[in-house]
N, C-alpha and C positions, 0 to 999 in steps of 0.2 A: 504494500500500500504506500502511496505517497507519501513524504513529510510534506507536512502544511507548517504554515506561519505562525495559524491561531490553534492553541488548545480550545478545548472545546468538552461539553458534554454529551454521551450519545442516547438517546431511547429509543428502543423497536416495541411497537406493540406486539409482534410476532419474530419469530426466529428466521424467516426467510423473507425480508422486506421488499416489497417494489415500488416504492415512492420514498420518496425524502421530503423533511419540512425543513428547511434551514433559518433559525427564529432569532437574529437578531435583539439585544438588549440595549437600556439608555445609558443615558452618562450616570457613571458611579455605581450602576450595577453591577451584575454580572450572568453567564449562564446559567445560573442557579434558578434567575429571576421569574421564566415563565416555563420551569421544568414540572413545577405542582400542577400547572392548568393541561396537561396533556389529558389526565382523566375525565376533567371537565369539557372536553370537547363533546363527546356522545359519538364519538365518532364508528363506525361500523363495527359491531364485533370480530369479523373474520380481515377487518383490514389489515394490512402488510406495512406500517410506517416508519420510516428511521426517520425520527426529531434528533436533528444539530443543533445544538446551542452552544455558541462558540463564546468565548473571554475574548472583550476586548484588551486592546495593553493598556500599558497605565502610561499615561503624557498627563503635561503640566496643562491644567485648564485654567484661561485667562480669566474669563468673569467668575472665578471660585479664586481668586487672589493667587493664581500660579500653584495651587495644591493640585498633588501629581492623584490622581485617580482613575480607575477605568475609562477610557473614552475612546470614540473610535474617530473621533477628530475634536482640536482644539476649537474652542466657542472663543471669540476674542470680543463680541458686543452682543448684546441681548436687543437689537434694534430690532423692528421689525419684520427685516427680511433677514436677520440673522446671518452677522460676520463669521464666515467658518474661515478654518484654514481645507482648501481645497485640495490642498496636495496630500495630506495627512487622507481626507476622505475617499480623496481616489485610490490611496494604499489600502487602506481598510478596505472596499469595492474590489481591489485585486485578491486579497487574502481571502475575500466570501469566494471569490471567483475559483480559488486553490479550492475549495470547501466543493462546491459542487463537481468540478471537475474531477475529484475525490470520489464522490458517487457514481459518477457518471463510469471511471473507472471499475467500482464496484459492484455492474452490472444493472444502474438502475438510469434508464431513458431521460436525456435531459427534459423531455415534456411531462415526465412525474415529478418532475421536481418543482417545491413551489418555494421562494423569499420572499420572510415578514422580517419585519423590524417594528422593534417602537422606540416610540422621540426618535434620539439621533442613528440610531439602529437603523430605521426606517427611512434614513435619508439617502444610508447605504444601500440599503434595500432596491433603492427606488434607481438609483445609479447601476448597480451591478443588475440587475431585473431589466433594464433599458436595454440598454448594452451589449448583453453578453448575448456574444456569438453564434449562439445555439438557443433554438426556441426553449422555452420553460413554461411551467403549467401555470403562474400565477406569482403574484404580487400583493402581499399585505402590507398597507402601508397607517399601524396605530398611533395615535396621538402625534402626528410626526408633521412632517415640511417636505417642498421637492427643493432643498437647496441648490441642486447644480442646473436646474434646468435651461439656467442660460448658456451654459456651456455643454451641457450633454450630448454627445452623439451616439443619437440612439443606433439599434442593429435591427437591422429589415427580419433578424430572424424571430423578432419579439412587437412589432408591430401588431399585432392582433393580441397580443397577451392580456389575459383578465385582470383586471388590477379595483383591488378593495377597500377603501380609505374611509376608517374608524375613530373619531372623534370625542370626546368630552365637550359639552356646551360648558361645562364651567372650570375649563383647563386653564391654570396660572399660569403653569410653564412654557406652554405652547399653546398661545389661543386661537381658538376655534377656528378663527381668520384665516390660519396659517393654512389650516386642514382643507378647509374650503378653495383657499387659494390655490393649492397642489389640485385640486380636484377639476379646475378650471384650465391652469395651467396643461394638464396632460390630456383635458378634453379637446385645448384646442390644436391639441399636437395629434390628435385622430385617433387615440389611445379607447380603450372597450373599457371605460373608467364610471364604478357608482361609487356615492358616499353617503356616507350613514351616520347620525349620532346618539349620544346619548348622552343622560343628567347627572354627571361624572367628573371629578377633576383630571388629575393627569395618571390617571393608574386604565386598568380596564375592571371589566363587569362583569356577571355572569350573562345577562342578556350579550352582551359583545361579543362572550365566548363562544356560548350558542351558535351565533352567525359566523365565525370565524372556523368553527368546526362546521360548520353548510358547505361555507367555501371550501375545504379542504375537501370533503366528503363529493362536493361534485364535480371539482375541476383536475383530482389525481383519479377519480371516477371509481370510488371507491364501493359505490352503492349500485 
């Protein structure tokens, strides 16, 4: 098997998987963060899934006063189109891209494979999901932003891809605006893009779950 960049943690709901989730976390988390919600999906009993939850590294984040914590890219302003460091997020976008290639090696079709993120997880998500070379099943994009949109080049291979964007109406951290704005954003880039919310700050639901396990359930077509 490959050496990849990012550790990570791995779950199969069965012994012989044919679909991958690859689930992105925020800043200051880590893999651990949405490895409890796997059972809460509802997802099919006889389904086949490997969930990767990868560790971001740890770099200095600027609006936390330079304190080094998990991030998969440096925040340098909390304005509202949100000052990232780009080069940092496009490393992080390559290292998911190790991650699926990783599968794809291990005998499972890049069209079952599907990347979520949340917050800034999902900004990778939404880069590396664009992007990458090879069609993929889908794109969850929670509590998050499309920060590179103005520079993205997208890949003709992902052009149709399903893409789902989950929201909090009462998110601090990332307001609601932002969510809507991505939503708008990759509508007008010709993208197969819905958006959803709910009465939530910056975490998810069990209502969110619910539909987050729909998506999974019908786009690796599990049911």
């Amino acid at each position: 098997m490959r050496v990849t960049t990012l550790s990570y943690i791995e779950l199969e709901t069965r012994s012989d998987p044919d679909s991958a989730v690859i689930w992105l976390h925020g800043l200051g988390a880590s893999g651990h963060d949405f490895e409890p919600v796997v059972p809460e999906l509802r997802l099919p009993k006889d389904a086949g899934v490997r969930f990767i939850f990868p560790h971001a590294p740890t770099l200095p984040v600027t609006i936390n006063g330079g304190m080094h914590m998990p991030a998969w890219y440096d925040i340098k302003a909390m304005d509202i189109d949100r000052t990232v460091d780009e080069e940092q997020l496009l490393k992080s976008a390559e290292a998911i891209g190790e991650l699926i290639e990783q599968e794809i090696e291990r005998g499972i079709d890049s069209k079952r494979i599907i990347v979520a993120g949340f917050s800034q997880g999902g900004a990778v998500a939404y880069q590396v999901g664009l992007a990458y070379p090879k069609p993929l099943a889908g794109i969850l994009g929670l509590s998050t932003y499309f920060a590179t949109f103005k520079s993205i080049k997208p890949s003709d291979a992902n052009r149709e891809i399903p893409i789902r964007i989950y929201h909090g109406t009462h998110d601090p951290m990332v307001p609601e605006s932002l969510g809507r704005q991505s939503y708008l954003n990759l509508e007008e880039m010709g993208y197969n893009v819905r958006y959803g919310t709910y009465p939530m700050d910056h975490s998810v639901c069990l209502e969110e779950i619910l539909d987050i396990g729909k998506f999974i359930t019908e786009h690796l077509k599990l049911a």
